[in-house]
C-alpha positions in Angstrom: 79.3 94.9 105.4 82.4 96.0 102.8 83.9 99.1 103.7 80.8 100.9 101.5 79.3 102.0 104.6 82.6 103.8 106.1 82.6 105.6 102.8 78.9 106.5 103.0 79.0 107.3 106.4 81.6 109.7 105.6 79.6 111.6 102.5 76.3 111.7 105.5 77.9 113.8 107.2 78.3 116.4 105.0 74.8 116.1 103.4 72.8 115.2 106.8 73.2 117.6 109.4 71.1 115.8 112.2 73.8 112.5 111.6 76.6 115.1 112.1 75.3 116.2 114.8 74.5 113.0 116.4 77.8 112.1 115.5 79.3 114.9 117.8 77.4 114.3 120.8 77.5 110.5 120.7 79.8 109.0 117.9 78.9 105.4 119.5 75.3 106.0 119.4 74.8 107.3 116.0 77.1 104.5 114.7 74.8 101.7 116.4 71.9 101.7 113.5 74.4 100.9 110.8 75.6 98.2 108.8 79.5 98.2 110.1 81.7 95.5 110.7 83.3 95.7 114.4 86.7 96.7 113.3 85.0 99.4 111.4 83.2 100.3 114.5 86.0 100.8 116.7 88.5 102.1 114.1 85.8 105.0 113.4 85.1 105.3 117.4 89.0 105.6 118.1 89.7 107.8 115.0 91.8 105.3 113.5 91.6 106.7 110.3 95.2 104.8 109.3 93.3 101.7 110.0 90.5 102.3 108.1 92.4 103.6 104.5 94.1 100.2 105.2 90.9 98.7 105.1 90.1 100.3 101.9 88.2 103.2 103.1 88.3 106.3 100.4 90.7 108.9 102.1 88.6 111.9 100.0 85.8 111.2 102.1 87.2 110.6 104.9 88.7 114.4 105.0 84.8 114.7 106.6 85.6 113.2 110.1 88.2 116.2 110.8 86.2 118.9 108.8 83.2 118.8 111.2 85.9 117.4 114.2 83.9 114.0 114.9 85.4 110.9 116.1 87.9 112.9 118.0 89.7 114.1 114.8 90.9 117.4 113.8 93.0 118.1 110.3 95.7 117.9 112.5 95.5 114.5 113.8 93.8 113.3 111.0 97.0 114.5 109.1 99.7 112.9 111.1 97.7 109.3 111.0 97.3 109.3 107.6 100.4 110.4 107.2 102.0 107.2 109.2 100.1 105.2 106.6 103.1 103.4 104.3 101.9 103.5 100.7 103.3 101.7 97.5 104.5 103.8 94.5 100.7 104.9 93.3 99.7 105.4 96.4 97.8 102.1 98.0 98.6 101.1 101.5 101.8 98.8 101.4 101.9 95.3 103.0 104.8 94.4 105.0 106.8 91.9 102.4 110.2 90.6 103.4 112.2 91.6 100.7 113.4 88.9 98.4 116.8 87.7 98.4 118.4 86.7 95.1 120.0 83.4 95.2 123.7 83.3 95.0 123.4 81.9 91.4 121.3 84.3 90.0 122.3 88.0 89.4 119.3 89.6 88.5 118.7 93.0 87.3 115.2 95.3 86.1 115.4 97.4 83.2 113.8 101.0 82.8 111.0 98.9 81.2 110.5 96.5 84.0 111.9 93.7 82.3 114.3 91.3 84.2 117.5 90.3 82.0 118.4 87.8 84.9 121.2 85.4 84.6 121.6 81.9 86.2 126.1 81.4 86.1 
């Protein structure tokens, strides 16, 4: 399944108070009936909540987990993992890149538009 069912997961357990509930007293049981993949699974079993927004999981709804303290989260920790989460300039989880190296040839400049005014010598 896509990472839907993190997200809806997350919205159950502020509307369905028997799931939250069940989520409390057995995270791993309550998660068995639904549609998860197994990273998702164990990410949401181990609080990995870092893991997850990586995964494309909506971090709004997934303020849930610490509000009712499920998963073994509190705003807290929830903070501090999503916090270590390195994000690009608006905000989306970054992907390790090497940076590129200009070649010795080219100098290479962006403008306050964006636009390159690169030079080959």
């Amino acid at each position: 399944m896509s990472i839907f069912a993190v997200n809806h997961l997350c919205r159950e357990l502020l509307r369905d108070h028997a799931f939250r509930a069940a989520m409390k007293a057995d995270p791993a049981k309550a998660l068995a009936p639904l549609d998860l993949t197994d990273d998702e699974r164990r990410a949401l079993l181990a609080g990995d909540v870092g893991l997850l927004y990586r995964m494309g999981a909506n971090a709004f709804l997934m303020n849930y987990l610490p509000r009712f303290e499920v998963c073994g989260l509190n705003q807290q920790i929830y903070n501090e993992r999503m916090r270590a989460v390195k994000v690009d300039e608006i905000g989306q989880p970054a992907i390790d890149v090497p940076r590129l190296r200009l070649s010795a040839i080219t100098a290479s400049r962006i403008t306050p538009l964006g636009r390159s005014t690169a030079r080959t010598w």
